[in-house]
C-alpha positions in Angstrom: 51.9 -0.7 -1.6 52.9 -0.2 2.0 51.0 3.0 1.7 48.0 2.1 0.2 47.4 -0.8 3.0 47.7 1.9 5.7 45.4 4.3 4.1 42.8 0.9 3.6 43.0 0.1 7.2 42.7 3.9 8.3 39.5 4.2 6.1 38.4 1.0 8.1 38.8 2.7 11.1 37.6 5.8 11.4 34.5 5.2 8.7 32.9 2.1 11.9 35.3 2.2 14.3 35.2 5.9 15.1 31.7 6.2 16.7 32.4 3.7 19.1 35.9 4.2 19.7 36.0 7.8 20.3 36.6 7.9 23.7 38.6 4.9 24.1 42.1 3.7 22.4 42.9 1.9 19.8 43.4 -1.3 21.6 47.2 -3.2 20.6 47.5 -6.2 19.3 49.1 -9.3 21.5 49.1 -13.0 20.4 48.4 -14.7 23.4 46.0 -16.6 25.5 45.6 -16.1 29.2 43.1 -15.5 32.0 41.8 -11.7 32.0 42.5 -10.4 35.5 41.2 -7.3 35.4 37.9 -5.3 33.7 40.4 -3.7 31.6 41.9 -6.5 29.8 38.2 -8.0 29.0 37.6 -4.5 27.6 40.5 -4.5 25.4 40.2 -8.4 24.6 36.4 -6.9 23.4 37.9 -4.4 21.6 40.5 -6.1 19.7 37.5 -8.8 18.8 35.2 -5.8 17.4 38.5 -4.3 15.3 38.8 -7.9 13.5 35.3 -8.2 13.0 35.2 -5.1 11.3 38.1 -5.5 9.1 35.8 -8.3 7.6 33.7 -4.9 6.1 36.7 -3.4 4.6 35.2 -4.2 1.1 31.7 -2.5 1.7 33.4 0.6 3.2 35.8 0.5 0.5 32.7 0.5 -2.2 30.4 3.3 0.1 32.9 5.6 0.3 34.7 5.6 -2.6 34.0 6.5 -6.5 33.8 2.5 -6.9 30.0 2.7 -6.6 29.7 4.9 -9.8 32.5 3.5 -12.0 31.0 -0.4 -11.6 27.5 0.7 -12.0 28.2 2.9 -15.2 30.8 -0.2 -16.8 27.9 -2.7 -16.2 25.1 -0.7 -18.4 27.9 0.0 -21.0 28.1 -3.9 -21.4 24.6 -4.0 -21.5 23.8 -0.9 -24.1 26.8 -2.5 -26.4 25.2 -5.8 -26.4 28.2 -7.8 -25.1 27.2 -8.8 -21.4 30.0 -11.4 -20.8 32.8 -8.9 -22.0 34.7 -7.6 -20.5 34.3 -10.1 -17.9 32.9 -9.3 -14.2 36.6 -9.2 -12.6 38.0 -7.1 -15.6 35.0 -4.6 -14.9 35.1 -4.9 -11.5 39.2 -4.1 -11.4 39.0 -1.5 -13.8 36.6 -0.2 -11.3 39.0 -0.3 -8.3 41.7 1.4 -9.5 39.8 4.2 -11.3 39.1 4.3 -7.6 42.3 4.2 -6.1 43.4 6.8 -8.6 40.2 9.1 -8.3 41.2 9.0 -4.0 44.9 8.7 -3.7 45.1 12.6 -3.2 42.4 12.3 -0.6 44.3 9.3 1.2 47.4 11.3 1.1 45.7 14.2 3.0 44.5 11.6 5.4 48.0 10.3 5.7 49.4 13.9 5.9 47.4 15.4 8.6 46.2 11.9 10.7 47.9 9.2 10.4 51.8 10.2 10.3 51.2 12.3 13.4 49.5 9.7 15.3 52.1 7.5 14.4 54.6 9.8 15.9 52.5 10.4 19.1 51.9 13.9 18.4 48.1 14.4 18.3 45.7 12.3 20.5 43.1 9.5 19.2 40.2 11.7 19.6 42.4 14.2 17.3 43.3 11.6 14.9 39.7 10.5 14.6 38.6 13.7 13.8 41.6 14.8 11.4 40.9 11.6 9.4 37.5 11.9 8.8 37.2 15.5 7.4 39.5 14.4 3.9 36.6 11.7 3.5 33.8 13.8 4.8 34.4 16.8 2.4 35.1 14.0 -0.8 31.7 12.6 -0.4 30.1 16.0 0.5 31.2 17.4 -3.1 29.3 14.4 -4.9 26.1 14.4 -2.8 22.7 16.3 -3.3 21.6 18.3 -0.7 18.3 16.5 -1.1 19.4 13.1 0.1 21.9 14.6 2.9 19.0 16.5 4.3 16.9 13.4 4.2 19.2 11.3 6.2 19.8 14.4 8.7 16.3 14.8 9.0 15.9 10.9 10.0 18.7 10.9 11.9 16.6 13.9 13.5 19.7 16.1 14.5 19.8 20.3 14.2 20.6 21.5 11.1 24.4 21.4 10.4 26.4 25.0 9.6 28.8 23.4 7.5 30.0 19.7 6.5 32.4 19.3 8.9 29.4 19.1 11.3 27.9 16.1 10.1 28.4 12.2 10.9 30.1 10.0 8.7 27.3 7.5 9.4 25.1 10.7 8.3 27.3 11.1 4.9 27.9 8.0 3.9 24.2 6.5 2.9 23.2 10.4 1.0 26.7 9.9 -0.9 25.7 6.7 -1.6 22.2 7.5 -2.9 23.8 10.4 -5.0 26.5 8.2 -6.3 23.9 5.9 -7.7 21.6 8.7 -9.1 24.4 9.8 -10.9 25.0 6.3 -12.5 22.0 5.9 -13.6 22.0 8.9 -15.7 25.1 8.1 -17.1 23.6 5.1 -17.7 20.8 5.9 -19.5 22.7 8.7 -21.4 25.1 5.4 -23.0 21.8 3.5 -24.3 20.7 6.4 -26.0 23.1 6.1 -29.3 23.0 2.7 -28.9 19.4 1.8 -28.6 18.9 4.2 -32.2 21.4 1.9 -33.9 19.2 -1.4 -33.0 16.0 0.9 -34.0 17.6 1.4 -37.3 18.1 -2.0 -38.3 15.3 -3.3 -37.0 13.3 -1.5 -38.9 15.8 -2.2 -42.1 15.1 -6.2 -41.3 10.9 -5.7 -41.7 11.3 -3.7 -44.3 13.2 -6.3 -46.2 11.5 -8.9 -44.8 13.9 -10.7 -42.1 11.4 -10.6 -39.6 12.9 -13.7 -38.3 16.9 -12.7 -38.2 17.6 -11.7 -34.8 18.1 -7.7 -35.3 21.2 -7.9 -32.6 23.3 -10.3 -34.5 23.5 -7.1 -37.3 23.3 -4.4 -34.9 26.5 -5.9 -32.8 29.2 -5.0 -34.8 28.0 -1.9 -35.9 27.9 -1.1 -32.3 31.7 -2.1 -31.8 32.5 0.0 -35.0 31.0 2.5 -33.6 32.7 2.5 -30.0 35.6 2.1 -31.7 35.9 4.9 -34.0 34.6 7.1 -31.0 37.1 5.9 -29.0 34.5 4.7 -26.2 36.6 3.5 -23.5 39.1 6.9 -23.4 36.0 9.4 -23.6 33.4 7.8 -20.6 36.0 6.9 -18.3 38.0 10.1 -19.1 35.2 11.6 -18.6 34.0 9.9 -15.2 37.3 11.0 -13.7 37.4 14.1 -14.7 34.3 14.4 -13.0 36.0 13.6 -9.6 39.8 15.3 -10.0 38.5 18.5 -11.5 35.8 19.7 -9.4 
Protein backbone atom coordinates (compact mmCIF):
# COMPACT_ATOMS: atom_id res chain seq x y z
CA UNK A 1 0.00 0.00 0.00
CA UNK A 2 2.87 2.17 0.98
CA UNK A 3 4.08 1.66 -2.43
CA UNK A 4 1.27 2.19 -4.48
CA UNK A 5 0.65 5.83 -2.71
CA UNK A 6 4.19 6.73 -3.70
CA UNK A 7 3.88 5.72 -7.22
CA UNK A 8 0.19 7.75 -7.18
CA UNK A 9 1.80 10.88 -5.99
CA UNK A 10 4.88 10.43 -8.40
CA UNK A 11 2.46 10.06 -11.40
CA UNK A 12 0.94 13.34 -9.94
CA UNK A 13 4.03 14.95 -10.23
CA UNK A 14 5.80 14.50 -13.02
CA UNK A 15 2.39 14.07 -15.46
CA UNK A 16 1.47 18.52 -14.29
CA UNK A 17 4.01 19.34 -12.10
CA UNK A 18 6.93 18.59 -14.38
CA UNK A 19 6.59 21.33 -17.06
CA UNK A 20 6.56 23.90 -14.56
CA UNK A 21 8.81 22.59 -12.06
CA UNK A 22 11.65 21.66 -14.17
CA UNK A 23 13.93 23.99 -13.29
CA UNK A 24 13.03 24.51 -9.78
CA UNK A 25 12.77 21.96 -6.64
CA UNK A 26 10.33 20.23 -5.33
CA UNK A 27 9.51 22.63 -2.63
CA UNK A 28 9.21 20.87 1.30
CA UNK A 29 6.59 20.83 3.21
CA UNK A 30 6.45 23.01 6.68
CA UNK A 31 3.31 23.51 8.83
CA UNK A 32 3.53 26.90 9.79
CA UNK A 33 2.47 30.39 9.48
CA UNK A 34 4.83 33.34 9.43
CA UNK A 35 5.74 36.52 7.48
CA UNK A 36 7.80 35.69 4.15
CA UNK A 37 10.97 37.64 4.43
CA UNK A 38 12.49 37.03 1.51
CA UNK A 39 11.41 36.42 -2.60
CA UNK A 40 12.40 32.92 -1.97
CA UNK A 41 10.10 31.90 0.67
CA UNK A 42 6.98 33.59 -1.40
CA UNK A 43 8.29 31.38 -4.22
CA UNK A 44 8.23 28.31 -2.28
CA UNK A 45 4.97 29.34 -0.24
CA UNK A 46 3.63 29.55 -4.29
CA UNK A 47 4.92 26.41 -4.99
CA UNK A 48 3.75 24.37 -2.18
CA UNK A 49 0.10 26.13 -2.92
CA UNK A 50 0.35 24.94 -6.74
CA UNK A 51 1.56 21.09 -5.51
CA UNK A 52 -1.82 20.92 -3.30
CA UNK A 53 -3.87 22.24 -5.87
CA UNK A 54 -2.78 19.78 -8.06
CA UNK A 55 -3.06 16.84 -5.94
CA UNK A 56 -6.84 17.77 -6.26
CA UNK A 57 -6.34 16.22 -10.17
CA UNK A 58 -4.87 13.11 -9.07
CA UNK A 59 -8.11 11.35 -10.17
CA UNK A 60 -8.20 12.79 -13.85
CA UNK A 61 -4.39 11.97 -14.24
CA UNK A 62 -5.03 8.70 -12.72
CA UNK A 63 -7.97 8.09 -15.52
CA UNK A 64 -5.73 9.92 -18.72
CA UNK A 65 -2.92 7.96 -18.22
CA UNK A 66 -3.92 4.84 -17.26
CA UNK A 67 -5.86 1.73 -18.95
CA UNK A 68 -8.85 2.99 -16.63
CA UNK A 69 -10.22 4.90 -19.64
CA UNK A 70 -10.75 1.70 -21.73
CA UNK A 71 -11.78 -0.83 -18.99
CA UNK A 72 -14.80 1.68 -17.73
CA UNK A 73 -15.82 2.62 -21.20
CA UNK A 74 -15.92 -1.15 -22.45
CA UNK A 75 -17.86 -2.44 -18.77
CA UNK A 76 -20.48 0.37 -19.30
CA UNK A 77 -21.60 -0.88 -23.12
CA UNK A 78 -21.44 -4.45 -21.78
CA UNK A 79 -24.22 -3.41 -19.26
CA UNK A 80 -25.92 -1.82 -21.83
CA UNK A 81 -25.65 -4.73 -24.77
CA UNK A 82 -26.74 -7.32 -21.85
CA UNK A 83 -29.70 -5.29 -21.02
CA UNK A 84 -29.00 -4.91 -17.29
CA UNK A 85 -27.95 -1.09 -16.82
CA UNK A 86 -28.17 -0.97 -13.02
CA UNK A 87 -25.94 -4.15 -12.54
CA UNK A 88 -23.35 -4.33 -11.76
CA UNK A 89 -23.66 -1.10 -10.05
CA UNK A 90 -21.56 2.20 -11.13
CA UNK A 91 -18.92 1.67 -8.04
CA UNK A 92 -18.71 -2.21 -8.73
CA UNK A 93 -17.87 -1.17 -12.46
CA UNK A 94 -16.02 1.61 -11.77
CA UNK A 95 -13.68 -0.58 -9.03
CA UNK A 96 -13.37 -3.34 -11.23
CA UNK A 97 -12.10 -0.77 -13.53
CA UNK A 98 -9.33 0.52 -11.08
CA UNK A 99 -7.76 -2.33 -10.31
CA UNK A 100 -7.64 -3.94 -13.81
CA UNK A 101 -5.73 -0.71 -13.82
CA UNK A 102 -3.51 -0.98 -11.13
CA UNK A 103 -2.75 -4.47 -12.16
CA UNK A 104 -2.38 -3.62 -16.01
CA UNK A 105 0.52 -0.62 -14.58
CA UNK A 106 2.05 -2.04 -11.51
CA UNK A 107 5.16 -3.19 -13.69
CA UNK A 108 5.25 0.22 -15.27
CA UNK A 109 5.07 1.91 -11.60
CA UNK A 110 7.75 -0.36 -10.54
CA UNK A 111 10.10 0.80 -13.31
CA UNK A 112 9.20 4.28 -12.26
CA UNK A 113 10.07 3.34 -8.71
CA UNK A 114 13.27 1.52 -9.85
CA UNK A 115 14.93 4.06 -11.91
CA UNK A 116 13.33 7.61 -10.34
CA UNK A 117 12.00 7.64 -7.39
CA UNK A 118 14.34 5.35 -5.08
CA UNK A 119 17.32 7.30 -6.34
CA UNK A 120 15.88 10.58 -5.76
CA UNK A 121 15.04 9.49 -2.57
CA UNK A 122 18.59 8.58 -1.81
CA UNK A 123 19.96 11.97 -3.26
CA UNK A 124 21.67 10.26 -6.03
CA UNK A 125 20.28 11.83 -9.31
CA UNK A 126 19.09 15.50 -9.44
CA UNK A 127 15.26 16.77 -9.92
CA UNK A 128 15.80 17.59 -13.49
CA UNK A 129 17.09 13.78 -13.67
CA UNK A 130 14.21 12.42 -11.74
CA UNK A 131 11.73 14.26 -13.86
CA UNK A 132 13.01 12.89 -16.86
CA UNK A 133 13.66 9.23 -15.57
CA UNK A 134 10.03 9.11 -14.43
CA UNK A 135 8.36 10.19 -17.29
CA UNK A 136 9.91 7.81 -20.02
CA UNK A 137 8.08 4.41 -18.08
CA UNK A 138 4.72 6.41 -18.69
CA UNK A 139 5.73 8.01 -21.95
CA UNK A 140 6.61 4.65 -23.65
CA UNK A 141 3.12 2.83 -21.96
CA UNK A 142 0.93 5.30 -23.56
CA UNK A 143 3.01 5.41 -26.76
CA UNK A 144 2.36 1.57 -27.37
CA UNK A 145 -1.58 2.11 -27.26
CA UNK A 146 -1.72 5.36 -29.36
CA UNK A 147 -2.27 5.75 -33.21
CA UNK A 148 0.21 7.51 -34.93
CA UNK A 149 -2.69 9.50 -36.44
CA UNK A 150 -3.82 11.20 -33.26
CA UNK A 151 -0.10 11.73 -31.87
CA UNK A 152 0.73 13.48 -35.03
CA UNK A 153 -2.33 15.59 -34.78
CA UNK A 154 -1.64 16.90 -31.40
CA UNK A 155 2.28 17.44 -32.50
CA UNK A 156 1.22 19.14 -35.32
CA UNK A 157 -1.04 21.64 -33.06
CA UNK A 158 1.26 21.79 -30.60
CA UNK A 159 3.33 22.92 -33.87
CA UNK A 160 6.78 21.36 -32.76
CA UNK A 161 9.49 19.55 -35.30
CA UNK A 162 8.88 16.24 -35.98
CA UNK A 163 10.03 13.91 -33.03
CA UNK A 164 12.87 10.99 -33.88
CA UNK A 165 11.63 8.79 -31.28
CA UNK A 166 9.07 8.84 -28.28
CA UNK A 167 11.25 9.81 -25.83
CA UNK A 168 11.21 13.16 -27.64
CA UNK A 169 7.78 14.11 -27.06
CA UNK A 170 5.82 16.01 -24.18
CA UNK A 171 3.78 14.31 -21.83
CA UNK A 172 1.29 17.14 -22.34
CA UNK A 173 1.87 16.03 -26.17
CA UNK A 174 1.08 12.18 -25.26
CA UNK A 175 -1.34 12.27 -23.03
CA UNK A 176 -4.63 13.74 -25.04
CA UNK A 177 -3.44 11.22 -28.54
CA UNK A 178 -3.40 8.29 -25.76
CA UNK A 179 -6.41 9.38 -24.69
CA UNK A 180 -8.22 9.67 -28.03
CA UNK A 181 -6.71 6.20 -29.01
CA UNK A 182 -7.79 4.74 -25.75
CA UNK A 183 -11.32 5.67 -26.48
CA UNK A 184 -11.29 4.63 -30.25
CA UNK A 185 -10.40 1.42 -29.03
CA UNK A 186 -13.47 1.21 -26.65
CA UNK A 187 -15.67 1.94 -28.86
CA UNK A 188 -14.83 -0.89 -31.06
CA UNK A 189 -14.83 -3.19 -28.38
CA UNK A 190 -17.95 -1.82 -27.74
CA UNK A 191 -19.65 -2.24 -30.66
CA UNK A 192 -18.04 -5.73 -31.16
CA UNK A 193 -20.16 -6.80 -27.58
CA UNK A 194 -23.65 -5.54 -29.13
CA UNK A 195 -23.10 -7.52 -32.05
CA UNK A 196 -24.25 -11.18 -30.47
CA UNK A 197 -26.35 -9.55 -28.38
CA UNK A 198 -28.38 -7.20 -30.57
CA UNK A 199 -29.04 -10.86 -32.96
CA UNK A 200 -30.53 -12.46 -29.87
CA UNK A 201 -33.22 -9.45 -29.36
CA UNK A 202 -33.64 -9.60 -33.39
CA UNK A 203 -34.55 -13.21 -32.97
CA UNK A 204 -37.21 -12.87 -30.64
CA UNK A 205 -38.61 -10.00 -31.77
CA UNK A 206 -39.37 -11.27 -34.73
CA UNK A 207 -40.56 -14.75 -32.87
CA UNK A 208 -43.17 -12.29 -30.78
CA UNK A 209 -44.89 -10.87 -34.38
CA UNK A 210 -44.87 -13.84 -35.65
CA UNK A 211 -46.88 -15.25 -32.91
CA UNK A 212 -48.66 -12.36 -32.39
CA UNK A 213 -47.23 -10.65 -29.03
CA UNK A 214 -46.72 -7.49 -30.62
CA UNK A 215 -47.47 -5.93 -27.30
CA UNK A 216 -44.99 -8.11 -24.82
CA UNK A 217 -41.95 -6.14 -24.47
CA UNK A 218 -39.38 -8.27 -26.64
CA UNK A 219 -36.56 -7.55 -23.71
CA UNK A 220 -38.36 -9.14 -20.95
CA UNK A 221 -37.74 -12.62 -23.16
CA UNK A 222 -34.62 -11.69 -24.64
CA UNK A 223 -33.00 -11.00 -20.93
CA UNK A 224 -32.30 -14.16 -19.71
CA UNK A 225 -31.39 -15.66 -22.75
CA UNK A 226 -28.82 -13.07 -22.71
CA UNK A 227 -27.57 -14.07 -19.18
CA UNK A 228 -27.60 -17.76 -20.36
CA UNK A 229 -25.75 -16.92 -22.87
CA UNK A 230 -22.88 -14.85 -21.00
CA UNK A 231 -22.91 -17.45 -18.78
CA UNK A 232 -22.24 -20.44 -20.63
CA UNK A 233 -19.49 -18.32 -22.51
CA UNK A 234 -18.07 -17.40 -19.57
CA UNK A 235 -18.39 -13.45 -20.39
CA UNK A 236 -16.70 -11.84 -17.65
CA UNK A 237 -13.22 -14.25 -17.79
CA UNK A 238 -13.01 -13.93 -21.72
CA UNK A 239 -13.45 -9.70 -22.26
CA UNK A 240 -11.60 -8.75 -19.47
CA UNK A 241 -9.02 -11.57 -19.94
CA UNK A 242 -8.92 -10.42 -23.03
CA UNK A 243 -8.56 -6.53 -22.36
CA UNK A 244 -5.52 -7.31 -20.33
CA UNK A 245 -3.95 -9.37 -22.30
CA UNK A 246 -4.11 -6.64 -24.60
CA UNK A 247 -1.92 -4.40 -22.28
CA UNK A 248 0.61 -7.16 -20.51
CA UNK A 249 1.41 -8.99 -23.74
CA UNK A 250 2.24 -6.54 -26.26
Amino acid sequence: MKFVTRSLLLLVIFCVGMPLYAQSPIPGINISVDSASSPQQVATTLQIVFLLTVLTMAPAILIMTTSFTRFVIVLSFLRQAIGTPQAPSNQIVIGLALFLSLFVMMPVWEEVNNIALEPYLEETISQEEFMDRASLPIKRFMGNFTREKDLALFVRIAKMERPKNIDDIPIWVMIPAFVISELKAAFQIGFLLYVPFLVIDMVIASILMAMGMMMMPPVMISLPFKLMLFVLVDGWHLILGSMVKSFVEL
